[in-house]
C-alpha positions in Angstrom: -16.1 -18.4 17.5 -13.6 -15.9 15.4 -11.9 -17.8 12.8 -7.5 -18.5 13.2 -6.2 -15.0 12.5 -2.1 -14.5 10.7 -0.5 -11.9 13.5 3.2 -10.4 13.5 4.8 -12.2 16.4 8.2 -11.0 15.6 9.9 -7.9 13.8 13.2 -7.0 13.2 15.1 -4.6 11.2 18.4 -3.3 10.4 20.6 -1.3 7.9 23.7 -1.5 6.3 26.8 0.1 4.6 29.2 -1.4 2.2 28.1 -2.8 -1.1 27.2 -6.6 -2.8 30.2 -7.8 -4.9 27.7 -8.9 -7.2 27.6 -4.7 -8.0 30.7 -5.7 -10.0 29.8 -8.5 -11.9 29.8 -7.3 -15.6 26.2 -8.9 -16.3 24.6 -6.1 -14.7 25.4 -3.7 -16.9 24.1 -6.5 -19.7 21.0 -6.7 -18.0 20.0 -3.0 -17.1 21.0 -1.9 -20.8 18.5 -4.7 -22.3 16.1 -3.3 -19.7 16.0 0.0 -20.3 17.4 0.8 -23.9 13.3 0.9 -25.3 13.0 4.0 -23.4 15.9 6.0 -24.4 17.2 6.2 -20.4 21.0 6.4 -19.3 22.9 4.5 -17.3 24.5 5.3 -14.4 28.0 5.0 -15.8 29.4 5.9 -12.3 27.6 3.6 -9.9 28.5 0.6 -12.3 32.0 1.5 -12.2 32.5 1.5 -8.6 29.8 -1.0 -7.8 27.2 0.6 -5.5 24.6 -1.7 -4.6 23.5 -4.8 -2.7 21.9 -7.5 -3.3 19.0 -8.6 -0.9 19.7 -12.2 -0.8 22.7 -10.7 1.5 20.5 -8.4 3.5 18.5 -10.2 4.4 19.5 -13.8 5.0 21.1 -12.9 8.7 17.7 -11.5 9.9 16.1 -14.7 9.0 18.3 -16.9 10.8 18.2 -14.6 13.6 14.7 -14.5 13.5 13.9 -18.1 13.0 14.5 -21.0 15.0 15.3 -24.3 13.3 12.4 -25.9 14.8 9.7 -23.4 13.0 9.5 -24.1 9.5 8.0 -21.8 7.5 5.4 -22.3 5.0 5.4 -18.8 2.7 8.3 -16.1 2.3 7.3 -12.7 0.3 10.1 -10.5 -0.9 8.3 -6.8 -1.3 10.5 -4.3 -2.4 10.7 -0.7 -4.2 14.4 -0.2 -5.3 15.1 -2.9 -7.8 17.7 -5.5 -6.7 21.2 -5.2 -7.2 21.1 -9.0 -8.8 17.9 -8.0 -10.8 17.9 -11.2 -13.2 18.2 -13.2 -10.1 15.0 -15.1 -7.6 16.1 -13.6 -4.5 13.1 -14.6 -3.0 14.1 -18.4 -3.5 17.4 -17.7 -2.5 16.1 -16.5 0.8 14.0 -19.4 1.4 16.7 -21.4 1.5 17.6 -19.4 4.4 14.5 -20.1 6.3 13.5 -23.7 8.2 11.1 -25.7 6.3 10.3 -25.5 2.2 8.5 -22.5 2.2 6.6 -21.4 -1.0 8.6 -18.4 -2.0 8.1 -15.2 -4.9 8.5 -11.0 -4.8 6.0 -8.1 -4.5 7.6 -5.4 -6.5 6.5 -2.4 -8.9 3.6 -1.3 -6.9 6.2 1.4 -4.9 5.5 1.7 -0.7 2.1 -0.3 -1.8 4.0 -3.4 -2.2 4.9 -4.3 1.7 0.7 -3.9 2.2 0.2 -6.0 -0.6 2.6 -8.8 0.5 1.2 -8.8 4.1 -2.1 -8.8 2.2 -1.1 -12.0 0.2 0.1 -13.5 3.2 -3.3 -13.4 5.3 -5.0 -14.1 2.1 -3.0 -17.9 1.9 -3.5 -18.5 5.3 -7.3 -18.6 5.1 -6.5 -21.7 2.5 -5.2 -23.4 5.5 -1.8 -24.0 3.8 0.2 -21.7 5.9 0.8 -21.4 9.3 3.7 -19.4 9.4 4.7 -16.9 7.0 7.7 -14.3 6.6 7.4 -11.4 4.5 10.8 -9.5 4.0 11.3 -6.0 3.3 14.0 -5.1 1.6 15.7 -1.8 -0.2 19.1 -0.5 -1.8 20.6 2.5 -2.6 21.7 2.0 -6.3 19.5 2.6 -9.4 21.7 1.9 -12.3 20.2 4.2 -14.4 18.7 7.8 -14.9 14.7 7.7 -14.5 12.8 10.1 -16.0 11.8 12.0 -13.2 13.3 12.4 -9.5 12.2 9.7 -7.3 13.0 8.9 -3.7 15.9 6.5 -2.9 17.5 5.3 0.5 20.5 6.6 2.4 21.8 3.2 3.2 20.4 -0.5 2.6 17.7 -1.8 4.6 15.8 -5.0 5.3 13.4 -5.8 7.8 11.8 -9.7 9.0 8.0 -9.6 9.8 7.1 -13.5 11.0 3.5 -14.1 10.8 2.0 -16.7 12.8 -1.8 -18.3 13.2 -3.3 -17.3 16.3 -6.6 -18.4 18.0 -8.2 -15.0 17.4 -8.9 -12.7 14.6 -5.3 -11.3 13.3 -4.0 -8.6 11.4 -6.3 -6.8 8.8 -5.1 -5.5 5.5 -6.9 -2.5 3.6 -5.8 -0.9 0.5 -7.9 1.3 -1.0 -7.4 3.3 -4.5 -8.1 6.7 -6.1 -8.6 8.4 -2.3 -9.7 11.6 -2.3 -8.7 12.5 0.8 -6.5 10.4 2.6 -6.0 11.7 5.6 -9.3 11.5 6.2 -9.9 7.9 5.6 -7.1 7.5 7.8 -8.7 9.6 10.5 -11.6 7.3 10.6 -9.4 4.4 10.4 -7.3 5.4 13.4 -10.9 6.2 15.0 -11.8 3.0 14.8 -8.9 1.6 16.9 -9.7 4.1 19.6 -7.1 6.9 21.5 -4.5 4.9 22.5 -4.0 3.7 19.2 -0.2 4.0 17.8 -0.2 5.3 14.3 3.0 5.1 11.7 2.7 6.7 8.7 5.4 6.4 5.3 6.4 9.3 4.3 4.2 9.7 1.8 1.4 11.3 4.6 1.1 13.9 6.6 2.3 14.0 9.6 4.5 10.9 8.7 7.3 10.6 11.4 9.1 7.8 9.6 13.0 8.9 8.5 12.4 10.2 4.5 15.8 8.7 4.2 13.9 5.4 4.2 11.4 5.8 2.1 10.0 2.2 1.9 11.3 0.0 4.7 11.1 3.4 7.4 8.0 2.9 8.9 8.3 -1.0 9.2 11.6 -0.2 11.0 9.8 2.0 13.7 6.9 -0.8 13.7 10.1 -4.0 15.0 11.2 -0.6 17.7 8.3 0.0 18.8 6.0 -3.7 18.8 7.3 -5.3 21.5 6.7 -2.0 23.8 3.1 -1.9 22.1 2.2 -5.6 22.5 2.9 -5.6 26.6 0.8 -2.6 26.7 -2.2 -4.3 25.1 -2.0 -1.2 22.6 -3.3 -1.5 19.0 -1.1 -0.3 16.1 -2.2 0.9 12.5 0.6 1.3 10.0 -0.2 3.9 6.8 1.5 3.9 3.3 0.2 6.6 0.6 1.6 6.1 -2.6 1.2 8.7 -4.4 2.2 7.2 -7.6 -0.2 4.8 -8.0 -2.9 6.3 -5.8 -3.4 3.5 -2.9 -3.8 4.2 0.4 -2.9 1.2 2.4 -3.2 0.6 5.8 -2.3 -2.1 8.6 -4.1 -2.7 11.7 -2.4 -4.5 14.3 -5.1 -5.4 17.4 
């Protein structure tokens, strides 16, 4: 008999306009000078002036309630992002879980670019096969402001994001990470991967592959968006889903099957 499996039961997403009033507070400024002064960067004298920015504790806490009941505690929250926080001294990971039913273990996935989402999904099956988590959330999150000048062009968002992916146990064999590094090819592998899952499979890519149908303008929380669209359609159809990141940065191809 297959062992318990961690499957997303529930996605949601949304974006945003406006900005975090925490843009304003004067310790940003402190904290991104500290942080980047040993490699000669410039800040982005304009965006701290007028406060662009959010913070994620702010995106993201309304998804959770919405997509948590208070009888479903939850025993893990991952906060995987890209775009550093608005409140970047700040655990917005533990403020979040304080947003979620239950005392869940809480930390962030960051610096690994669209890699990290994998990786937290990743994490999240891997604590569940210690049999200390039952139900996990893993929350994607992104924001339009980088508060200094990096040394070359890199890919931000049109307008805050943050999506909710519950994981629950199931009595079957769940979702399956893979992320794989130095690829050659990787639209091959993800040929074969897609093969594997048969015709009818639906495929999302990021951005960073070919063919990728996921909105540019969301670089890192894109394709998760189309996945909470397009899963409930998927799941009543008995279709299987694989989800594709290439980040070309770091050189990991990482995939999501969804059976």
């Amino acid at each position: 008999m297959a062992a318990p499996g961690l499957r997303i039961t529930r996605a949601l997403a949304r974006r945003f306009d406006g900005r975090s009033e925490t843009s304003l507070d004067p310790d940003l400024r402190a904290f991104v000078s500290d942080l980047v002064r040993p490699y000669g960067l410039p800040l982005r004298e304009d965006l701290l002036r007028e406060g662009a920015g959010h913070s994620y504790r702010e995106l993201a806490a309304d998804l959770l309630h919405e997509a948590l009941a208070e009888d479903e505690p939850v025993d893990l929250l991952i906060l995987a992002f890209d775009t550093p926080d608005v409140r970047p001294g700040a655990p917005s990971s533990l403020a979040l879980s304080r947003s979620c039913p239950g005392t869940p273990l809480a930390f962030a996935v960051c610096d690994q670019g669209t890699a990290s989402a994998f990786t937290a999904l990743r994490l999240a099956a891997d604590y569940h096969r210690t049999g200390a988590c039952r139900r996990a959330v893993v929350v994607l999150a992104e924001q339009t402001a980088l508060h200094y000048r990096p040394p070359e062009p890199v890919r931000m968002p049109q307008r805050h994001a943050a999506v909710v992916l519950v994981c629950e146990e199931i009595g079957a064999p769940g979702m399956t990470i893979r992320q794989i590094s130095g690829v050659a090819d990787p639209e091959k592998e993800l040929r074969l991967q897609s093969e594997e899952l048969g015709a009818d499979a639906a495929v999302v890519l990021d951005p960073g592959l070919d063919g990728a149908a996921a909105p540019a303008a969301q670089p890192f929380t894109g394709p998760w968006a189309e996945l909470a669209d397009q899963l409930p359609a998927w799941r009543a159809r008995g279709r299987p889903a694989l989800v594709a990141g290439h980040d070309r940065r770091l050189g990991v191809l990482s995939t999501l099957t969804l059976p």
